[in-house]
C-alpha positions in Angstrom: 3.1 -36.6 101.2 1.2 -40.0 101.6 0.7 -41.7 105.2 2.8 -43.9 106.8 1.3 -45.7 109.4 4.1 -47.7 111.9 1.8 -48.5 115.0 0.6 -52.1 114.2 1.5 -53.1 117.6 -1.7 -50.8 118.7 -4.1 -52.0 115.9 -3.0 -53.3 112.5 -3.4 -50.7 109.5 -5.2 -50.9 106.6 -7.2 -54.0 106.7 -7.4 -56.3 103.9 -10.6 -54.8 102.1 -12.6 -58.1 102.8 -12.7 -56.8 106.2 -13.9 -53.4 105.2 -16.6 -54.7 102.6 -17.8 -57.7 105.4 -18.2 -55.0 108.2 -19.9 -52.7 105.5 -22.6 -55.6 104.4 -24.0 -56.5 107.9 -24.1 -52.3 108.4 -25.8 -51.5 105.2 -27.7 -55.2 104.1 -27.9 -57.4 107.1 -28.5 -55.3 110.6 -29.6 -58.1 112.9 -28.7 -59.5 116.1 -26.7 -62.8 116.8 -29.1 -65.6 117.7 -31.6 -63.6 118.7 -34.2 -64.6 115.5 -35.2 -67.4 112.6 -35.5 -65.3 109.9 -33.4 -65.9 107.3 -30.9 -62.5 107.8 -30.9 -64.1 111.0 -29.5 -67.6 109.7 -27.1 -66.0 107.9 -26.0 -64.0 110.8 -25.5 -67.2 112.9 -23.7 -68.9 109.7 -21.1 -65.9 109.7 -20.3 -66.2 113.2 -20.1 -69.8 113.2 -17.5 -69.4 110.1 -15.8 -67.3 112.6 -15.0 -69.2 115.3 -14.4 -72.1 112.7 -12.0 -70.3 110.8 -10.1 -69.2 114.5 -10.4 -72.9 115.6 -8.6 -74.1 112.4 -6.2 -70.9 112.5 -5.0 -71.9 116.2 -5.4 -75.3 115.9 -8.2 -75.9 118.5 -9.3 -78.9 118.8 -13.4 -77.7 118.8 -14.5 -74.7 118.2 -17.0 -74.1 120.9 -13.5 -74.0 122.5 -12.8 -70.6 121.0 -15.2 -67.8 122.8 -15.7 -64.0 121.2 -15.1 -61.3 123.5 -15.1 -57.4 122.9 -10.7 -57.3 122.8 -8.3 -58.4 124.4 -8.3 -56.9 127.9 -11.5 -58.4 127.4 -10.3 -62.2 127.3 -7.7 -61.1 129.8 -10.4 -60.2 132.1 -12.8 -62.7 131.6 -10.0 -65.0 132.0 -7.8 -64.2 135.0 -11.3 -63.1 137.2 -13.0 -66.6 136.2 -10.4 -68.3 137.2 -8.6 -67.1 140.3 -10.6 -67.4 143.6 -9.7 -66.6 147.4 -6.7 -67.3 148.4 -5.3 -68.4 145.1 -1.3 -67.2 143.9 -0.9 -65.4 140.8 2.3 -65.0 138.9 3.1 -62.7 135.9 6.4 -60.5 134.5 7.8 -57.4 134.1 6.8 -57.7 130.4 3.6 -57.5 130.9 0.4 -55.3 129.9 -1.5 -53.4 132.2 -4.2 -55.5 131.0 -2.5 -58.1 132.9 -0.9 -56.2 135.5 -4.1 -54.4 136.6 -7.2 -57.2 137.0 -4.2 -59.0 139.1 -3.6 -55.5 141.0 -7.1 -54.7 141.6 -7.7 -58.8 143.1 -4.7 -58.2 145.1 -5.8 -55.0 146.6 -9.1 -56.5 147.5 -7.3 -59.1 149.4 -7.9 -62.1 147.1 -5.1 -63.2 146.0 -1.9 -63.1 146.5 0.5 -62.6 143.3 4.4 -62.5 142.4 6.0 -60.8 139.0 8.7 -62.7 137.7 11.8 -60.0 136.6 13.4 -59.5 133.4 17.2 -61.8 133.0 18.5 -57.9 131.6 18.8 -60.0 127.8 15.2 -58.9 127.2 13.4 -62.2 128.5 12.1 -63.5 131.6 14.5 -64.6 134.3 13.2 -69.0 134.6 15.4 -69.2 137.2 13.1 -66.6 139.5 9.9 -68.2 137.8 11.1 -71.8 138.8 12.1 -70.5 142.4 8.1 -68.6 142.6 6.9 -72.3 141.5 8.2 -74.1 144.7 4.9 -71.8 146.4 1.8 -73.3 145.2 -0.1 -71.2 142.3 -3.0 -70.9 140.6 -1.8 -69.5 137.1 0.6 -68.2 135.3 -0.2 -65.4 132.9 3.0 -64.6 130.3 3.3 -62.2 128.0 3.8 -63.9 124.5 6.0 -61.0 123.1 6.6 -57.7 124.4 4.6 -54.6 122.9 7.8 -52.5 124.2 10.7 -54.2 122.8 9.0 -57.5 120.0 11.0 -59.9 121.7 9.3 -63.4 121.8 9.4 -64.8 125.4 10.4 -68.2 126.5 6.9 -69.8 126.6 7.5 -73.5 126.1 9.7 -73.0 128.7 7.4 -71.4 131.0 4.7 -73.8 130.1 6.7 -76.4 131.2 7.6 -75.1 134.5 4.1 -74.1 135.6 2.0 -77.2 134.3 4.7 -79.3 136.5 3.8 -77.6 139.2 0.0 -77.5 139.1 -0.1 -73.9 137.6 -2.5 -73.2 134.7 -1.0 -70.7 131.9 -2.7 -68.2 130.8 -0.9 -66.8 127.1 -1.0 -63.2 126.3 -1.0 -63.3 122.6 -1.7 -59.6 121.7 1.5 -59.0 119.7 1.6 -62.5 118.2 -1.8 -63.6 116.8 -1.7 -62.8 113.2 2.3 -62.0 113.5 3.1 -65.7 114.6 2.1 -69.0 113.5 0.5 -70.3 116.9 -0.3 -73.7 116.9 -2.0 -74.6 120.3 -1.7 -78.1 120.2 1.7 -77.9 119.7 2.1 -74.9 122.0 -0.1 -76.6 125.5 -1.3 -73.7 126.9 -4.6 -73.8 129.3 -5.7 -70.5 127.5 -4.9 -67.8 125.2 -5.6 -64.4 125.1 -6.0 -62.0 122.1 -7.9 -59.0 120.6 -8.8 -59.6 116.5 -7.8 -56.0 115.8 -4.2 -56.4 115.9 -2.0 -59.1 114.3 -5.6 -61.1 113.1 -6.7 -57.8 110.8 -9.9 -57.9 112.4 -12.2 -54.6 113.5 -12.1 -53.1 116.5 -14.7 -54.6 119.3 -13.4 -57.7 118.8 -11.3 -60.7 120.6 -11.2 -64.3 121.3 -10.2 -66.2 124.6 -9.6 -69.9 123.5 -9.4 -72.6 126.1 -7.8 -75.7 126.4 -10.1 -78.9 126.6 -11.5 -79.5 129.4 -10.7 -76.1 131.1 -14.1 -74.4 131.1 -14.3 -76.4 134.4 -11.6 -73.6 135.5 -13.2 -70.9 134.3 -16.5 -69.1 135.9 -18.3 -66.4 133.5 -17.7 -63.2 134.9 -20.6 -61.7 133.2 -24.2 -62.8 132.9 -27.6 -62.1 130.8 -29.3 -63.6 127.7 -27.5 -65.4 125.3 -30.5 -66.3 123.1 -30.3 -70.2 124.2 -32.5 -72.0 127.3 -34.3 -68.7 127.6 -36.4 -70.8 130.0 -34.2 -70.8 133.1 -32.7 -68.1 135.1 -29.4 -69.9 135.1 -26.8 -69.3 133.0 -26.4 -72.5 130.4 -23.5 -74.8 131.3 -23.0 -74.9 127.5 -19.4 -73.5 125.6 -19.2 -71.1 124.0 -22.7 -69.2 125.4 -21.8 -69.5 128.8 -19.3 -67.0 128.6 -20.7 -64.9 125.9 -23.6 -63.1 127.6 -25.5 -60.2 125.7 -25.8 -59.0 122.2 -22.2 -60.0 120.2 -20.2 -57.3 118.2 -22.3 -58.8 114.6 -20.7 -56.1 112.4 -17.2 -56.9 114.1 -17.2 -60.4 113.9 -18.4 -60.5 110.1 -15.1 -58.3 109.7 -13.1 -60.7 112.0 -14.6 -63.7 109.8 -13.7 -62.3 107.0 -9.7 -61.2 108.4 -9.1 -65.1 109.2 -10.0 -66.4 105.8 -7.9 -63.7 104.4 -4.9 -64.6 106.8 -5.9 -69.0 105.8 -4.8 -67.8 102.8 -1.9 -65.5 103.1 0.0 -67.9 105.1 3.9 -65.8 104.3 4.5 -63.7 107.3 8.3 -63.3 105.9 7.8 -60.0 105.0 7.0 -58.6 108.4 10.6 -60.4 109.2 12.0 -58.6 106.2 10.5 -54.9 107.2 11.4 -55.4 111.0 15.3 -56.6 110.0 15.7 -53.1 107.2 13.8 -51.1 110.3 16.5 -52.2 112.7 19.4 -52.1 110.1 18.6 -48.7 109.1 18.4 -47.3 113.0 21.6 -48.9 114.2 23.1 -46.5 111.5 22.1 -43.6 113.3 23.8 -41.3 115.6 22.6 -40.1 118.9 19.7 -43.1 119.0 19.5 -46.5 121.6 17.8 -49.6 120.5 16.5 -52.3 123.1 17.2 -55.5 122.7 17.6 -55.9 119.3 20.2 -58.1 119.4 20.2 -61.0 116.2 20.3 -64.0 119.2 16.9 -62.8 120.0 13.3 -64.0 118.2 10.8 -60.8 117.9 8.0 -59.6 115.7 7.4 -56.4 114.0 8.4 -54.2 117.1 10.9 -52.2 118.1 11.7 -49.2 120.5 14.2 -46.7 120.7 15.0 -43.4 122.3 16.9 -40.2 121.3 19.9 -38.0 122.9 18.0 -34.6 124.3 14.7 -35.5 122.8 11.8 -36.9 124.1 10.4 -39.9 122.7 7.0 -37.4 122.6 8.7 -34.8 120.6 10.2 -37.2 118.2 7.1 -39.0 117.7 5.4 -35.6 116.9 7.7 -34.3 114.4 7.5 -37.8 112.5 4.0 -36.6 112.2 3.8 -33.3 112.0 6.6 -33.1 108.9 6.9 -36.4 107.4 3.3 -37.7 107.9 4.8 -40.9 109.8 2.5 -42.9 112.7 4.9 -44.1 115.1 3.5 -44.5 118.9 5.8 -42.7 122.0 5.0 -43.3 125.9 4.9 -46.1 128.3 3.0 -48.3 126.2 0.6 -49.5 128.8 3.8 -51.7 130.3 5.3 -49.9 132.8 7.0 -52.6 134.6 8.8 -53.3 130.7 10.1 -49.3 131.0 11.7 -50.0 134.4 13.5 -53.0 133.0 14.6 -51.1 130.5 15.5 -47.6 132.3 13.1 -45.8 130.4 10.0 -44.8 133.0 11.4 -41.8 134.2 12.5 -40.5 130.6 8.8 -40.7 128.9 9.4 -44.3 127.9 10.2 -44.6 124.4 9.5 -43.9 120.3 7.9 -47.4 119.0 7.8 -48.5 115.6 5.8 -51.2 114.3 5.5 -52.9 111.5 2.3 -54.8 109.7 1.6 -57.1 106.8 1.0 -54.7 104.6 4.3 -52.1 105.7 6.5 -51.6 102.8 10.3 -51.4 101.8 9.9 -47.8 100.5 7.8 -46.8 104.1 10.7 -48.7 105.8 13.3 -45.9 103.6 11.3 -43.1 104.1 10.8 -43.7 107.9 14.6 -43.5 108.2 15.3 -41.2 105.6 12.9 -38.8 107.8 14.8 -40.0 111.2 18.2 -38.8 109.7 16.7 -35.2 108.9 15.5 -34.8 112.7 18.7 -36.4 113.9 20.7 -33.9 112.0 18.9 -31.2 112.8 19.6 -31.5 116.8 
């Protein structure tokens, strides 16, 4: 019985085999460090990487691409980006939706009694409530850091919305894109966020080790490095350089990663159709509404989403039905609280072991989609 892998919304499976053979040739042909010599390995090196953050410029339309900086994932960028920019005394504002990778750098600066911060609650249709985030505005704030879709549920929040609330009232925005890069067409001069958050090993195909934090112009003077070292430029001072990207990318970058990341983005510049992600996610979501004894959340046509969607089952766990999709049917789905705890309150699921979550990727097929359900109906059946 071949594989099915359904848990994209952790990290996308299989990669396009550019990827593979990209991350194979600096292991096996190249082997040296970024910027760090002038040999010609080491040129190409720096030509690869450069590609990269090219190819990520063009793919989220920023304007330069010293704008985009590498990171190691995307609680990486989160990090980098939510400790360099809030200081003493600054107001933070998130939502229920939410990653931990939000929820916690903001936890651990509120528990140290630097900031102060305020989460926004879900409007019970599977969104954030603007009415409660235009209230929280009327206090002055720092930034506003929103979840771009949900990991729990796929459903696309309301982020022109929230841009515009926050930027008129002094707030920067800080975009959570984990579940949308890749899945989305993001276009950030369309979309005016301050910055954007996402790992490369999700929606963008890339390796693991990899992510990008992309600023708006001008908003480096926002943002303090949070770590500090060599960056193989003005190796003469013991001052961090004031330049983008290296003041933000201290230390020895992920090579083999980013070669793999380089090569993801040109495959993704030209594999533009994401319709049938759409396609998978609609049969997916089709197929479990005919089910007995299962509850979907928020899957309601009104409502935008990507390849995501969670459900739970009458007297079985979400963990047990995860592990007889795999143990019989050889089917990857991904059961728990999903790092978003604040999502399961929402929803009623924390104190039932969250719920079963099936994601979908570029390369999920029609026949997986059958089989997946197929296999559902047998357990359902059988209980």
């Amino acid at each position: 019985m071949p594989r099915i892998y359904l848990d994209n919304s952790a990290t996308s499976f299989p990669k396009p085999d550019a990827v593979y053979a990209a991350v194979d040739r600096w292991q096996r042909e190249i082997g040296v460090a970024v910027g760090r010599g002038a040999t010609r390995t080491g040129g190409e090196v720096q030509r690869v990487v450069d590609h990269c953050r090219l190819q990520a410029a063009r793919f989220f339309g920023a304007q330069r691409p010293e704008q985009v900086l590498f990171t190691f994932n995307g609680t990486d960028s989160l990090n980098l980006a939510i400790q360099g920019i809030l200081k003493p005394g600054d107001r933070a504002i998130t939502t229920v939706w939410d990653h931990n990778s939000v929820l916690r750098p903001l936890r651990e600066l509120q528990s140290r009694g630097i900031i102060q911060t305020e989460i926004i609650p879900d409007n019970t249709q599977g969104t954030i409530d603007l009415d409660a985030l235009r209230k929280s505005l009327k206090t002055p704030t720092r930034l506003v850091v929103i979840t771009h879709a949900s990991n729990v549920t796929g459903v696309i929040q309301p982020v022109e919305d929230v841009v515009e609330l926050a930027q008129a009232a002094g707030a920067l925005v800080l975009l959570d894109a984990a579940q949308t890069a890749g899945h989305l067409p993001i276009d950030l001069q369309q979309l005016p966020v301050d910055l954007m958050a996402c790992p490369g090993h999700k929606g963008l195909m890339g390796p693991l080790g990899t992510g990008l934090l992309i600023l708006a112009p001008g908003r480096e003077q926002h943002l303090q490095p949070v770590r500090f070292g060599g960056t193989g430029t003005t190796s003469e001072s013991d001052r961090q350089p004031l330049a983008l990207p290296e003041r933000y990318e201290s230390g020895n970058h992920n090579a083999p990663g980013l070669f793999g990341l380089a090569a993801a983005l040109d495959w993704w510049l030209s594999h533009s159709d994401r319709q049938a992600e759409q396609q998978r996610i609609a049969q997916l979501i089709a197929g479990l509404q005919q089910l007995p004894g299962l509850r979907l959340y928020h899957v309601e046509q009104s409502l935008r989403r990507v390849g995501t969607v969670s459900f739970t089952m009458d007297r079985m766990t979400p963990q047990v039905a995860a592990a007889l999709l795999d143990e019989h049917f050889q089917i990857e789905t991904r059961a728990g609280l999903h790092c978003a705890p604040l999502a399961h309150a929402a929803l009623g699921t924390l104190e039932h072991g969250g719920t079963v979550r099936i994601s979908v990727g570029p390369f999920t097929t029609a026949e997986e989609i059958d089989t997946t359900l197929e296999s559902l109906a047998q357990i359902v059946m059988a209980i």
